[in-house]
GUMI-72954 format. One record per residue: residue number from 1; chain; x, y, z of N, C-alpha, C in turn. Coordinates in steps of 0.2 Angstrom, whole numbers, plus 5000, padded with zeros to 4 digits. Atoms other than C-alpha are relative to their C-alpha. Layout:
N
- resi,chain,n_c1,n_c2,n_c3,ca_c1,ca_c2,ca_c3,c_c1,c_c2,c_c3
- NUM,A,X,Y,Z,X,Y,Z,X,Y,Z
...
This chain:
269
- resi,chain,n_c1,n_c2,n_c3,ca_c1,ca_c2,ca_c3,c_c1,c_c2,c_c3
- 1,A,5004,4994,5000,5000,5000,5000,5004,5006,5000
- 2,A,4996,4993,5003,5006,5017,4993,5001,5003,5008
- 3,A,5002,4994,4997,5009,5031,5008,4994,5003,4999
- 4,A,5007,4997,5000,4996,5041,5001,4993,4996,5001
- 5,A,5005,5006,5000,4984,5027,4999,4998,4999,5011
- 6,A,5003,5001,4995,4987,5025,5017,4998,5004,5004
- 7,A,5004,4994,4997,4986,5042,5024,4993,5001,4998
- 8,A,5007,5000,5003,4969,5043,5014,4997,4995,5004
- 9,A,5004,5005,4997,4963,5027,5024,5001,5003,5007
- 10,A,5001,4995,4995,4968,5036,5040,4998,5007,5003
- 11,A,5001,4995,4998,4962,5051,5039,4991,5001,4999
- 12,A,5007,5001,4999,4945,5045,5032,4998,4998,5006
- 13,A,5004,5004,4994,4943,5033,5048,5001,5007,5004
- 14,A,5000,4996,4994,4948,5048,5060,4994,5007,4998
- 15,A,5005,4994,5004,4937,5061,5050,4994,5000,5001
- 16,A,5006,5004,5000,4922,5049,5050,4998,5002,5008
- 17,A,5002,5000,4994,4924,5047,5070,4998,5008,5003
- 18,A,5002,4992,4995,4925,5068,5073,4993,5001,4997
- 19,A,5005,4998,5001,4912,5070,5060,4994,4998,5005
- 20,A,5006,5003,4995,4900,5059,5073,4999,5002,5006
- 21,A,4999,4995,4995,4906,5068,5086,4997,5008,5000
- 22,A,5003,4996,5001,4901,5084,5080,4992,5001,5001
- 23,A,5007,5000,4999,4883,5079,5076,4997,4999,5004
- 24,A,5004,5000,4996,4881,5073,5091,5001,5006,5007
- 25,A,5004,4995,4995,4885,5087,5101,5002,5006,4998
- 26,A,5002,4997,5006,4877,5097,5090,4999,5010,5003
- 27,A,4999,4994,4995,4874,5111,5104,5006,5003,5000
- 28,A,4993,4996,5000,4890,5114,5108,5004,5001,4995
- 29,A,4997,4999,5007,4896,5115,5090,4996,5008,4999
- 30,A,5004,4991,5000,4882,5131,5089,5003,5004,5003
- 31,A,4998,4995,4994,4887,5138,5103,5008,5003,5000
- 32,A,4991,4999,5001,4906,5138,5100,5002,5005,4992
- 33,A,5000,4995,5005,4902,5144,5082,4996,5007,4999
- 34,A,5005,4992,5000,4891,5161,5086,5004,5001,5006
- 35,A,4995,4997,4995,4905,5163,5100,5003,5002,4997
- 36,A,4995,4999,5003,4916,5165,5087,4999,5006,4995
- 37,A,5003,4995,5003,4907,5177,5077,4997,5007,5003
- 38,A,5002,4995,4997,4901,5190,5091,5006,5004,5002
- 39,A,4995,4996,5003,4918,5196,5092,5001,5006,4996
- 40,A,5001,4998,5008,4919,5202,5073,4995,5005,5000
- 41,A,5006,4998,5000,4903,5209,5076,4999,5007,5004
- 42,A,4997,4993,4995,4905,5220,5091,5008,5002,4999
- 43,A,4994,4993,5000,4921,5227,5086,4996,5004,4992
- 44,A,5001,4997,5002,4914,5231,5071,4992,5006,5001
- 45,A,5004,4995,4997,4900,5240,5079,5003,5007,5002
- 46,A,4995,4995,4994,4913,5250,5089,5002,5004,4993
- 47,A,4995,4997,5005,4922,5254,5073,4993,5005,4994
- 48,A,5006,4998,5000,4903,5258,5066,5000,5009,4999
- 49,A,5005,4996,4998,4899,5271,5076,5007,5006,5000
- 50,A,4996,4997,5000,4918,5277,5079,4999,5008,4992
- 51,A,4998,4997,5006,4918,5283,5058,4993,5005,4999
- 52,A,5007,4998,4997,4900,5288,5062,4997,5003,4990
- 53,A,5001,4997,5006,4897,5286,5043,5003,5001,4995
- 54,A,4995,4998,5004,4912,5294,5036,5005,4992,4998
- 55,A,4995,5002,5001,4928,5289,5033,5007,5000,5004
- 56,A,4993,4998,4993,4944,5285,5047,5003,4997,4992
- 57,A,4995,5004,5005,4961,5283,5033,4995,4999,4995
- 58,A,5002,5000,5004,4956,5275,5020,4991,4993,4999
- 59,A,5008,5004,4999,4941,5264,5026,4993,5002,5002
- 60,A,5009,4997,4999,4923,5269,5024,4996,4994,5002
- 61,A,5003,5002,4999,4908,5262,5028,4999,4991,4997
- 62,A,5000,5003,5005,4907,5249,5016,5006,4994,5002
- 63,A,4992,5004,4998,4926,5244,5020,5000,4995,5005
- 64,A,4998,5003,4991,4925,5241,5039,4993,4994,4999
- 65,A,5005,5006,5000,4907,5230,5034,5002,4993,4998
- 66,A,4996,5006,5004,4919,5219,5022,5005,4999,5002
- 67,A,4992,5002,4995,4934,5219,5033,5001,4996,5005
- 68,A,4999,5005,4994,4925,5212,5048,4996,4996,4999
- 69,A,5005,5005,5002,4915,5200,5039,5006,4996,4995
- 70,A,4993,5003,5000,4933,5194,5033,5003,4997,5004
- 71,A,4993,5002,4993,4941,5192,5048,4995,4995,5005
- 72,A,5005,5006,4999,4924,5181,5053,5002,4995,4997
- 73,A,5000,5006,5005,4927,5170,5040,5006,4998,4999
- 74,A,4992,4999,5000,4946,5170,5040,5002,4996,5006
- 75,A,4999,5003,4993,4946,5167,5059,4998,4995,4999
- 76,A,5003,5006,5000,4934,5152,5059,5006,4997,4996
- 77,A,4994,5008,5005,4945,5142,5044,5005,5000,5004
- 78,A,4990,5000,4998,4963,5147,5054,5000,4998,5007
- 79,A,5002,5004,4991,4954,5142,5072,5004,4994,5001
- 80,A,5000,5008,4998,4963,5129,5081,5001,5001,5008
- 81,A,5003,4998,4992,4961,5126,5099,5004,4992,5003
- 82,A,4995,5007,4999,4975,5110,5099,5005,5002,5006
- 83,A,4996,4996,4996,4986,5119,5112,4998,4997,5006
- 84,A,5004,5004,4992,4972,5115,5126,5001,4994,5000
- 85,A,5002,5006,4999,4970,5099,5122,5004,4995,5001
- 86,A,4992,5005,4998,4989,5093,5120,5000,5001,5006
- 87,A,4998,4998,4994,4990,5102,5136,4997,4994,5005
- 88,A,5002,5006,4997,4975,5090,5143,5004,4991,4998
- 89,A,4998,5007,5002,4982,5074,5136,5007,4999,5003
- 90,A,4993,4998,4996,5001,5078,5143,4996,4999,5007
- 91,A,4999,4999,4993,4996,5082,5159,4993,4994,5004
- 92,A,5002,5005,4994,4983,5068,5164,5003,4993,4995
- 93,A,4997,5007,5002,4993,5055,5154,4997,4997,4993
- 94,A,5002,5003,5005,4982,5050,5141,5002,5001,4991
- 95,A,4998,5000,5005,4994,5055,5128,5003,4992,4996
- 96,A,4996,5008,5000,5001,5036,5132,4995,4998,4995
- 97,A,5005,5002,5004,4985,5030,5123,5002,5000,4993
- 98,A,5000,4999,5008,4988,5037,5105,5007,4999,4999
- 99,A,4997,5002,5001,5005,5033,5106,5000,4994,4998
- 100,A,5000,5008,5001,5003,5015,5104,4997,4999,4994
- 101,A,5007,4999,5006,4990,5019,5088,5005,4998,4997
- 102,A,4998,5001,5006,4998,5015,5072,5001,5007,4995
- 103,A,5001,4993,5004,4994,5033,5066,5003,5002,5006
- 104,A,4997,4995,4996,5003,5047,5072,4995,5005,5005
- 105,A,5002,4994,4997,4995,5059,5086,4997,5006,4995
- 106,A,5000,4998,5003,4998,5070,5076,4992,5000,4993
- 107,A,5007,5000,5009,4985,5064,5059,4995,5001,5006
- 108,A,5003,5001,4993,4974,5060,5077,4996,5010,5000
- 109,A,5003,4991,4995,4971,5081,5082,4999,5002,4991
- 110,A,5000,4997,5006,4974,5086,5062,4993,4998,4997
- 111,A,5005,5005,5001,4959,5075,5058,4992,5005,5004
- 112,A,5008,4997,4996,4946,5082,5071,5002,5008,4999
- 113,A,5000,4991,5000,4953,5103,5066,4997,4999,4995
- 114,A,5004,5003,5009,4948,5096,5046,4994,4999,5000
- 115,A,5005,5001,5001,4933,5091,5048,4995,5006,5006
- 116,A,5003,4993,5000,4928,5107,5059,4997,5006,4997
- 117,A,4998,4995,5005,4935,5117,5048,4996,5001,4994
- 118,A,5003,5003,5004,4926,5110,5034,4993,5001,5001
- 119,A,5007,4999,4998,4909,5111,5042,4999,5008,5000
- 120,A,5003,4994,5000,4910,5130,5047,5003,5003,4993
- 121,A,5001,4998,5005,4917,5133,5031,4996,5001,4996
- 122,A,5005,5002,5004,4904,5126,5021,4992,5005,5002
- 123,A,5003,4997,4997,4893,5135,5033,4999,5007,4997
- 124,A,5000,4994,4999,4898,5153,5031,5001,4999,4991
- 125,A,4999,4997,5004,4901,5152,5014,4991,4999,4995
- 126,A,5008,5002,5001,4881,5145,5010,4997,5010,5003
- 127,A,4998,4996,4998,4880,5160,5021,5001,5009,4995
- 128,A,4998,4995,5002,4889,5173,5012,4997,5000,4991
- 129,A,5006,4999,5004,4880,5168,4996,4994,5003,4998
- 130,A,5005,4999,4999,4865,5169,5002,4999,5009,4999
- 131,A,4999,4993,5002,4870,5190,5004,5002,5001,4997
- 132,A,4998,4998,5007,4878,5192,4990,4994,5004,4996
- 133,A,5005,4994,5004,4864,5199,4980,4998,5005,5003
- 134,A,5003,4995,4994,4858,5207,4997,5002,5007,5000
- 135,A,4995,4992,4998,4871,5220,4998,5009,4998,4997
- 136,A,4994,5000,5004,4885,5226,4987,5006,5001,5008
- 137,A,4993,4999,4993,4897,5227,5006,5002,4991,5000
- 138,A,4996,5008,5000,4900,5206,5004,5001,4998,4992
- 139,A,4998,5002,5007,4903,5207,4984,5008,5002,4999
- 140,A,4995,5001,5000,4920,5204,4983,5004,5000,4991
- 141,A,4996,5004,5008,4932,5202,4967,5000,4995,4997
- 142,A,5000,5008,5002,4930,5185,4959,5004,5000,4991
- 143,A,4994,5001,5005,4945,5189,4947,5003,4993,5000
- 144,A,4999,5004,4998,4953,5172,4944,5008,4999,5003
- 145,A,4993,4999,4994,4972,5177,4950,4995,5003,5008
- 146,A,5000,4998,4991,4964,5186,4966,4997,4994,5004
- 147,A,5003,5006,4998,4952,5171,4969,5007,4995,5003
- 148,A,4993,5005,4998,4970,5160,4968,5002,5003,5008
- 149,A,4994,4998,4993,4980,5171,4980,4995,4998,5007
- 150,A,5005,5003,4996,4964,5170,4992,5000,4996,5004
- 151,A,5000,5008,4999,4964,5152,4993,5005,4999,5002
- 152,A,4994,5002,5000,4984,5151,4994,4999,5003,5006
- 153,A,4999,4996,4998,4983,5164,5006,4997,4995,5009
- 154,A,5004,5004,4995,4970,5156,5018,5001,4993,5002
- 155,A,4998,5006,4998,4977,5139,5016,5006,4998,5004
- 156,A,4993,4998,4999,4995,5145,5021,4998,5000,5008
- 157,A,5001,4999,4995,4987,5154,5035,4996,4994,5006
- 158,A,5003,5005,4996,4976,5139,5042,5008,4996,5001
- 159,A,4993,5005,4999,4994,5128,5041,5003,5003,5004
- 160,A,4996,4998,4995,5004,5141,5050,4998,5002,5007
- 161,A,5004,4998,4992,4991,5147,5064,5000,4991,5005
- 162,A,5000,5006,4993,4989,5126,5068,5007,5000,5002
- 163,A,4993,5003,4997,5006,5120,5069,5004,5007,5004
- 164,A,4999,4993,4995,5009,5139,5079,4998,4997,5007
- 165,A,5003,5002,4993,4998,5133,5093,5000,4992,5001
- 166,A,4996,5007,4997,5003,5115,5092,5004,5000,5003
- 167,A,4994,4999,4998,5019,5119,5094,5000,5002,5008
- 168,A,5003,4997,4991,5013,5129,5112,4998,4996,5003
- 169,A,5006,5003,4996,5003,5116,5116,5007,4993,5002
- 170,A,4994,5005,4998,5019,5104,5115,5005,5001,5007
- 171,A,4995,4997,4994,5028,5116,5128,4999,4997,5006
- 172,A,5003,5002,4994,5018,5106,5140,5004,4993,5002
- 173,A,4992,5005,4997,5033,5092,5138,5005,5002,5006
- 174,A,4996,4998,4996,5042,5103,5150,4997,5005,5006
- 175,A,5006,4998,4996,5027,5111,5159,4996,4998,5003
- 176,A,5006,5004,5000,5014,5106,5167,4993,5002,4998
- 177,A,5005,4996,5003,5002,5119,5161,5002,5005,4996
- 178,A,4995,4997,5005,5006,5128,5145,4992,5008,4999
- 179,A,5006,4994,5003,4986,5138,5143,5003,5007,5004
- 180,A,4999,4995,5000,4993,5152,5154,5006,5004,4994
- 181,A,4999,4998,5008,5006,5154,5138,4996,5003,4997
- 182,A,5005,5000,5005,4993,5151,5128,4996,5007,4998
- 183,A,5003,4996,5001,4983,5162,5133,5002,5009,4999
- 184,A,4998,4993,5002,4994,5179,5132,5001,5000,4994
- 185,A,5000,4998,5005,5000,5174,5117,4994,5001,4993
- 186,A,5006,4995,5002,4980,5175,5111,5001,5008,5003
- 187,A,5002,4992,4997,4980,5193,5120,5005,5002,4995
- 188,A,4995,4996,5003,4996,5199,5110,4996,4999,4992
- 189,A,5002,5000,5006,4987,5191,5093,4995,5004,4999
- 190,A,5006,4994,5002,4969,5201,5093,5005,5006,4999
- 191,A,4999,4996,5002,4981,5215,5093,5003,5002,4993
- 192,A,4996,5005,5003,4995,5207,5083,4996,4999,4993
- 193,A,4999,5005,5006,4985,5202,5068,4995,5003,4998
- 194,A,5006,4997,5004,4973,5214,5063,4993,4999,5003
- 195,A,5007,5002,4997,4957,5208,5074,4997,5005,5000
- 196,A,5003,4994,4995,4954,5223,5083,4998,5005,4995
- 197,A,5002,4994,5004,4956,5236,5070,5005,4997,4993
- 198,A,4996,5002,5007,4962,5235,5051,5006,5003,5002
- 199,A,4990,4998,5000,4982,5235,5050,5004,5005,4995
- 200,A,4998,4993,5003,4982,5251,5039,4998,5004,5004
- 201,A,5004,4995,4997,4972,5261,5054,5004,4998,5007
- 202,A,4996,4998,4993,4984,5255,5069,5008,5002,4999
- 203,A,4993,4996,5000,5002,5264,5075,5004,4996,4995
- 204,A,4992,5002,5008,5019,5261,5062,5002,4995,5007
- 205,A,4995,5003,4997,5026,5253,5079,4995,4990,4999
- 206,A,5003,5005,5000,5011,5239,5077,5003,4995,4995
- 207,A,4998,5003,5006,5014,5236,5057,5007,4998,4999
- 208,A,4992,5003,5000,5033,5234,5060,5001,4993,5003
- 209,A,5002,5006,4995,5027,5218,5071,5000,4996,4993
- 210,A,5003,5006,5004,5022,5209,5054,5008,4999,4997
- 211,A,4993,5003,5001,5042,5207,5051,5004,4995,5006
- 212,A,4997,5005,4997,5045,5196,5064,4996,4996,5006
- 213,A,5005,5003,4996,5030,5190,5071,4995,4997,4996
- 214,A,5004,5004,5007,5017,5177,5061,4993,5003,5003
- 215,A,5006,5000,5001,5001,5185,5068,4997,5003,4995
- 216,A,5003,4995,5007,4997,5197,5055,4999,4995,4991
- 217,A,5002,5004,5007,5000,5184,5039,4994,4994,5003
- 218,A,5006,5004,4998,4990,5171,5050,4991,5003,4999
- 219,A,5007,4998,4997,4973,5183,5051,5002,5006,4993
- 220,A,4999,4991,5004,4977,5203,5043,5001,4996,4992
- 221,A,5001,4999,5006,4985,5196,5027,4997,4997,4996
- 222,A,5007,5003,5004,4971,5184,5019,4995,5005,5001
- 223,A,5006,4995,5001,4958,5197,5025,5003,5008,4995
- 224,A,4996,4993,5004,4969,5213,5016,5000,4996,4993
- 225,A,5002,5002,5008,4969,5201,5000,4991,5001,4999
- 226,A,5010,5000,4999,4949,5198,5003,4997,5007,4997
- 227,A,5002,4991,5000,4947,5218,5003,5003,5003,4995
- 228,A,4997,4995,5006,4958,5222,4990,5005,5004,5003
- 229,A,4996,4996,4998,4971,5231,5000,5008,4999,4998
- 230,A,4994,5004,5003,4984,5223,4992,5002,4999,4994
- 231,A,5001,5002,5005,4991,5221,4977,5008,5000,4995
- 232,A,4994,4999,5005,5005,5219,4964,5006,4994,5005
- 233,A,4994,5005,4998,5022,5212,4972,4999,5000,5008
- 234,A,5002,5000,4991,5015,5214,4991,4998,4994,5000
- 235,A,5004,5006,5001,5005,5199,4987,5004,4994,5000
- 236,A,4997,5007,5003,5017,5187,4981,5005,5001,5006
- 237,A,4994,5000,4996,5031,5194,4994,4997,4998,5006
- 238,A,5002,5002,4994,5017,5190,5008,4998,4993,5000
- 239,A,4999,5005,5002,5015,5174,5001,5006,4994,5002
- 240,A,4993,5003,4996,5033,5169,5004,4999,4999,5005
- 241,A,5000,4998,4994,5032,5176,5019,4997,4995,5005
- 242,A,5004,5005,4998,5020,5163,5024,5003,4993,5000
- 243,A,4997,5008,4998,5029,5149,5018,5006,5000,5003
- 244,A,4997,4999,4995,5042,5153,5027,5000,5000,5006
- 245,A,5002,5002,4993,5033,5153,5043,4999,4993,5000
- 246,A,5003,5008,5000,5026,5136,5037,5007,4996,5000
- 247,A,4995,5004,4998,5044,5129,5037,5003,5001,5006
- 248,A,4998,5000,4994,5050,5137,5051,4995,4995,5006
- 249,A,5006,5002,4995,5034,5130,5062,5000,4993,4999
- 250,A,4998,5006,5000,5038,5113,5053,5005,4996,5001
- 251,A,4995,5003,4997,5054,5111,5058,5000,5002,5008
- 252,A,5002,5002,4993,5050,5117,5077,4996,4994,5001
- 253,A,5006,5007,4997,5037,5102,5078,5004,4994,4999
- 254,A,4998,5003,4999,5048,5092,5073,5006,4998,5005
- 255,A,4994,4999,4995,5062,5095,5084,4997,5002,5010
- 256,A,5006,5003,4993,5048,5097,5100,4999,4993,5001
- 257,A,5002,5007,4998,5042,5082,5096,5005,4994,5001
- 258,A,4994,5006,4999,5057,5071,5095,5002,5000,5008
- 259,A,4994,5000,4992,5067,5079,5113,4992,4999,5004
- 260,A,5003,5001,4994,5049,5081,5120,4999,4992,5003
- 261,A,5003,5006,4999,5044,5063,5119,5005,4997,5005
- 262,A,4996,5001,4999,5061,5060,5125,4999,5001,5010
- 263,A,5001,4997,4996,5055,5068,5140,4993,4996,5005
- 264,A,5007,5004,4999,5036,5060,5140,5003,4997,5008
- 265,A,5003,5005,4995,5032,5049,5157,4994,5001,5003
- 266,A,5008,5001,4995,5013,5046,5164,4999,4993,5002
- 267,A,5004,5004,4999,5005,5036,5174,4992,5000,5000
- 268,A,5007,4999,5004,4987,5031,5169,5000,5003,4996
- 269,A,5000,4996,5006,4981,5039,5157,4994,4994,4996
């Protein structure tokens, strides 16, 4: 059996399992998903009432409706929430369990974000058709290079944001609790990545951040494609810039996971 052949037999059975998982607790999929969205919402409210109509920079009415209904649908696909969960699995043991599996831990977590991801995608984008004829604030470009970098842009970003908070969640090989990490460095992101306000409308000391820190291509730069604020060789150099984080993030996880394991001991689990 080919590699591929078998990752595709792995990933269907772990896929199948989250997908039944989901259905059945169908509540708290709702609830986690309209958590995610009220955010997005009230800030752009805030920012709303701020412009009070006009125009702050170069963003009007129109802009800030399309910027934070990008950064809705942006955030959800680049969600991941593996961080806690490595953390739970380390610290009561029960990471001994998937070790023994035949698949890696690793397909294990990758499996149950995919078939999340998947679902609220399909979700928002049924969603964002539906408005489309509604109101020209969610008519977008549907050039077919912009549509590309979009997709590249998004897909990049969903890779980098997980293996970012995998990687955190790992640090739990040498801790015993990694969420208070975790948690700051979400507080540094909402600022970090464009959440709060668009990243042509905060200080020069902010935007300097997106040279050496991955929030801003994680969240800011798919949403700045989406809106068109982009264009010409920015686009492709922020591109790079992504797959570069994606190799850095892939050579930390593997150099975590090797000395971590090395580290590993539970009982129970």
């Amino acid at each position: 059996m080919s590699n591929l052949s078998k990752l595709w037999r792995i990933y269907s059975r772990w896929m199948k399992i989250h997908w039944a998982i989901l259905l059945e607790y169908r509540g708290d999929t709702f609830f986690y998903m309209m958590g995610g969205f009220i955010s997005p919402i009230v800030t752009l409210a805030v920012w709303m009432s701020v412009s009070g109509g006009g125009t702050i920079g170069s963003y009007d009415t129109r802009d800030f409706i399309l910027y934070f209904l990008s950064i809705m649908f942006v955030s959800r696909l680049t969600a991941s929430w593996d961080a806690w969960e490595i953390e739970v699995h380390l610290r009561e043991g029960t990471l001994s369990g998937f070790l023994l599996r035949p698949s890696s831990y690793l397909h294990y977590r990758l499996a149950e974000n995919l078939v999340y991801k998947l679902f609220y995608g399909v979700v928002m984008l049924i969603a964002w058709a539906i408005a489309w004829p509604l109101t020209e604030a969610v008519q977008i470009s549907l050039e077919p290079l912009h549509l590309l970098t979009i997709v590249l842009a998004i897909l990049l970003a969903c890779a980098t944001r997980y293996l970012f908070y995998y990687n955190l969640g790992m640090l739990g090989f040498w801790t015993t609790r990694t969420g208070a990490i975790v948690g700051l460095v979400e507080a540094i992101s909402m600022f970090l990545s464009g959440r709060i306000a668009p990243y042509a409308l905060l200080p020069d000391w902010v935007k300097a951040s997106q040279s050496y820190t991955p929030f801003y291509w994680n969240l800011g730069f798919p949403v700045d494609l989406m809106t068109v604020k982009l264009s010409g060789p920015a686009v492709w150099q922020g591109l790079g810039i992504q797959v570069l984080w994606l190799v850095l993030f892939i050579a930390a996880y593997q150099l975590l996971w090797r000395r971590g394991l090395r580290k590993y001991s539970a009982v129970g689990g």
